[in-house]
C-alpha positions as CSV (number, residue, x, y, z in Angstrom):
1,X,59.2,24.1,-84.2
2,X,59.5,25.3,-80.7
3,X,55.9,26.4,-80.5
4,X,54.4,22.6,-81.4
5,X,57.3,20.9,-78.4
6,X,55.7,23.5,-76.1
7,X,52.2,21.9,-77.5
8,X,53.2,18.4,-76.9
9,X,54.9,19.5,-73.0
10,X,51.8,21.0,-72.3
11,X,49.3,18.1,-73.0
12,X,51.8,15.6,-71.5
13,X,51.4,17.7,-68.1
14,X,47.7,17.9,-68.7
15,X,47.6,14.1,-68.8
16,X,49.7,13.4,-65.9
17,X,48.1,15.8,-63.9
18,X,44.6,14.5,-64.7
19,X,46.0,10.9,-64.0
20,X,47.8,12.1,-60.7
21,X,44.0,13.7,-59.9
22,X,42.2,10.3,-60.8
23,X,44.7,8.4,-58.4
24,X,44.3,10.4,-55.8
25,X,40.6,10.4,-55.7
26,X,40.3,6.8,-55.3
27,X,43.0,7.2,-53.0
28,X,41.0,10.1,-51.0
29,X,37.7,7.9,-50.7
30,X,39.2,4.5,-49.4
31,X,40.0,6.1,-46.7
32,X,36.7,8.4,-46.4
33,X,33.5,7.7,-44.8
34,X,30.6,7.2,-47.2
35,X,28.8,10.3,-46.5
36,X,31.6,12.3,-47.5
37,X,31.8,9.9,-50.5
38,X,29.7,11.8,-53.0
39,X,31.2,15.1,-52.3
40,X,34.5,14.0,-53.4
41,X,33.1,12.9,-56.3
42,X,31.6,15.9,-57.1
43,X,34.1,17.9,-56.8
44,X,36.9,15.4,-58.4
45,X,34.7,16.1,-61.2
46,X,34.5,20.0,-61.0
47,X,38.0,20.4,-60.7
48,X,39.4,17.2,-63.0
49,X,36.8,19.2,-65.9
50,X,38.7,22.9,-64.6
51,X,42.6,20.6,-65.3
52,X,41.6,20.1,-68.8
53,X,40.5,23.4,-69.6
54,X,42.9,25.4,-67.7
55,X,46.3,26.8,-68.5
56,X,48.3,25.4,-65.3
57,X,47.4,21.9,-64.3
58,X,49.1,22.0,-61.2
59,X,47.1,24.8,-59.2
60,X,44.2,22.9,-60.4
61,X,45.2,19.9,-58.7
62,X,46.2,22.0,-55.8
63,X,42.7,23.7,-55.5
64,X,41.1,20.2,-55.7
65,X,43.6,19.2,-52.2
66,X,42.5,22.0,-50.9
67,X,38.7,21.8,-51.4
68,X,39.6,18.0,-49.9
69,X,40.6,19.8,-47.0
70,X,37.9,21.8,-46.4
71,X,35.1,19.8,-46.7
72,X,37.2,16.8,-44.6
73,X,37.3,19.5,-41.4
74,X,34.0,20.4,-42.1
75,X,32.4,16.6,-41.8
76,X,34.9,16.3,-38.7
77,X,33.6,18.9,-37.2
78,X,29.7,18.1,-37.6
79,X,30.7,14.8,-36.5
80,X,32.7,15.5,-33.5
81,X,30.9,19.1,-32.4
């Protein structure tokens, strides 16, 4: 009994998580240029795909913030010198 409420905890975290991801993505690329536009995409994909299959959601969703991140600096600094 306690092993199918863990079942049920853990697929209710997946699917918050992956919703929370989705959000944020749209979210992320209102306020991006276009350029940077299919990146995000990409890698909203790569990581939403890495949520579902994973163990812990939430370092998943942290990875994908982070990769955000990183490739935001990176166009700012290419477009700035």
């Amino acid at each position: 009994m306690v092993a199918d409420w863990r079942v049920v905890v853990g697929l209710g975290v997946v699917c918050v998580c992956v919703i929370a991801e989705q959000r944020l993505t749209m979210l992320l690329m209102q306020k991006c240029d276009a350029e940077l536009k299919h990146e995000i995409c990409h890698w909203a994909a790569f990581y939403e795909h890495r949520l579902q299959t994973g163990q812990k959601p939430i370092l998943h969703l942290e990875a994908f913030v982070a990769k955000f991140m990183s490739v935001y600096k990176r166009y700012v600094i290419n477009l700035f010198g």
